[in-house]
C-alpha positions as CSV (number, residue, x, y, z in Angstrom):
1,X,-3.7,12.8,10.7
2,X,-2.8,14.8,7.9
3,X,-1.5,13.6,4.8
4,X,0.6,16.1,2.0
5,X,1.5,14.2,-0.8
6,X,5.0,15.7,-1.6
7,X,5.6,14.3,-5.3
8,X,3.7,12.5,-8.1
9,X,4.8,10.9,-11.2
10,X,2.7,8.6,-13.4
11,X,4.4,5.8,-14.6
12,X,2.3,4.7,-18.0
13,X,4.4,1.7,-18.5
14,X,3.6,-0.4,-14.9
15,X,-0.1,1.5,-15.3
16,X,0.6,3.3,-11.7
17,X,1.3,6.2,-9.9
18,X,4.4,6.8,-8.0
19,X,3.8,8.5,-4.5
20,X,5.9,10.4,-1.9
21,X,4.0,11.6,1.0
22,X,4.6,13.1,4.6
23,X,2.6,12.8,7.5
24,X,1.3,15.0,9.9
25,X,0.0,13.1,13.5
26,X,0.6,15.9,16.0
27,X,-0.3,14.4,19.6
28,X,-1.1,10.8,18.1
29,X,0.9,7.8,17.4
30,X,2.2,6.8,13.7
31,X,-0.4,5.7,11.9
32,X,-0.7,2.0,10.4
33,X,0.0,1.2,6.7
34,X,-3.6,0.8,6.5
35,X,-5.2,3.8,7.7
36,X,-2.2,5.6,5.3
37,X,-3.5,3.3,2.5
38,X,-7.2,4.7,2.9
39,X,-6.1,8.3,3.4
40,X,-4.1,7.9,0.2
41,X,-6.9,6.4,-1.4
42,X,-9.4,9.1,-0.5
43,X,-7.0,11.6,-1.8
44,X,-6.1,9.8,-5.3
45,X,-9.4,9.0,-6.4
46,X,-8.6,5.1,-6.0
47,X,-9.7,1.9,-4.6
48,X,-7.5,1.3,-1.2
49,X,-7.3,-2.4,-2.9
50,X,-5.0,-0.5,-5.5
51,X,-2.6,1.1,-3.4
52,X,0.4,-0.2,-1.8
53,X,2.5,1.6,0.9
54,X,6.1,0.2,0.3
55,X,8.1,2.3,3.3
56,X,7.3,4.6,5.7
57,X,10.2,6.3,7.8
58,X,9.1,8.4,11.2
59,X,11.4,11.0,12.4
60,X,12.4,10.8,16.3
61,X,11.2,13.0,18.5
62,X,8.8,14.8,15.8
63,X,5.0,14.0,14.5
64,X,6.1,13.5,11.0
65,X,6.5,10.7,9.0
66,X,7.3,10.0,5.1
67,X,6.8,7.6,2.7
68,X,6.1,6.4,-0.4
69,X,3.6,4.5,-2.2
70,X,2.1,3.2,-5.5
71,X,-1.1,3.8,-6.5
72,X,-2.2,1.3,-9.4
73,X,-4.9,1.6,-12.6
74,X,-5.9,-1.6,-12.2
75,X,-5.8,-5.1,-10.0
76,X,-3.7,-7.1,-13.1
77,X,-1.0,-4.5,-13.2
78,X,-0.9,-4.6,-9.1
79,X,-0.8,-8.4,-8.9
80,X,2.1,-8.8,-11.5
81,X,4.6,-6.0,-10.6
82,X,4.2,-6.4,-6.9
83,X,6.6,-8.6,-5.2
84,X,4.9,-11.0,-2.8
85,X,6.1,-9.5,0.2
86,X,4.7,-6.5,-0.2
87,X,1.5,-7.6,-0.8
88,X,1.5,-10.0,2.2
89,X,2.7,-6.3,4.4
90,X,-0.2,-4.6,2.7
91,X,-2.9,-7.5,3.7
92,X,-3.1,-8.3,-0.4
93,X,-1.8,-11.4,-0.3
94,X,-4.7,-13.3,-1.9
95,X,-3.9,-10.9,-5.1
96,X,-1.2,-13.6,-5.8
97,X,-1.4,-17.1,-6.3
98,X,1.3,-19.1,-4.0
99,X,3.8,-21.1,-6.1
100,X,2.7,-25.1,-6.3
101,X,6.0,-27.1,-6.1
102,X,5.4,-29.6,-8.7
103,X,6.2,-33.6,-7.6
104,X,9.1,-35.6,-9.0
105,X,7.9,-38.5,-11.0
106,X,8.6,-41.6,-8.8
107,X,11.9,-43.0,-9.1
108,X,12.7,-46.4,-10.9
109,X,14.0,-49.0,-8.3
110,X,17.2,-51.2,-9.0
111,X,17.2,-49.8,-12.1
112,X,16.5,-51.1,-15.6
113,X,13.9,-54.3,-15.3
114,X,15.2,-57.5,-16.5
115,X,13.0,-59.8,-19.1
């Protein structure tokens, strides 16, 4: 598997780096989101913790496939622009803490108390 990385923009602002890639797999099968995440990884100089694949489109009939990605600076700027589902496709889930629904206070019976 060979990766080409087709376009790169830095994106100061989110601290990240806004990848589109193509794929080269002649005679193999598409690869997973997480051997991509470890090529582009090797390739930008990251953590694979930092990067997450958000779509990946194969072409029929051909050994190509492209997609895009976001490389991140750090794990805080990952955790708080990422949107939960994402992270759970990209096995970093544990990156973000899963809401607590908070418990109603008990309700009064028969309402106001007599003296």
């Amino acid at each position: 598997m060979d990766i080409e990385i087709t376009e790169r923009k830095h994106n100061p602002l989110l601290a990240r780096t806004e990848v589109r890639f193509q794929l080269h797999h002649q005679g193999e099968k598409t690869p997973t989101r997480d051997q991509v995440r470890e090529k582009l990884a090797a390739q930008m100089n990251s953590k694979k913790g930092l990067v997450v694949v958000d779509s990946m489109n194969s072409a029929f009939g051909r050994s190509t496939t492209r997609g895009y990605a976001r490389v991140y600076d750090a794990q805080e700027a990952l955790a708080s622009n990422e949107p939960h589902y994402l992270l759970k496709r990209n096995k970093l889930e544990e990156l973000k803490p899963k809401k607590v629904k908070k418990e109603a206070p008990p309700a009064a019976k028969g309402g106001a108390k007599k003296r």
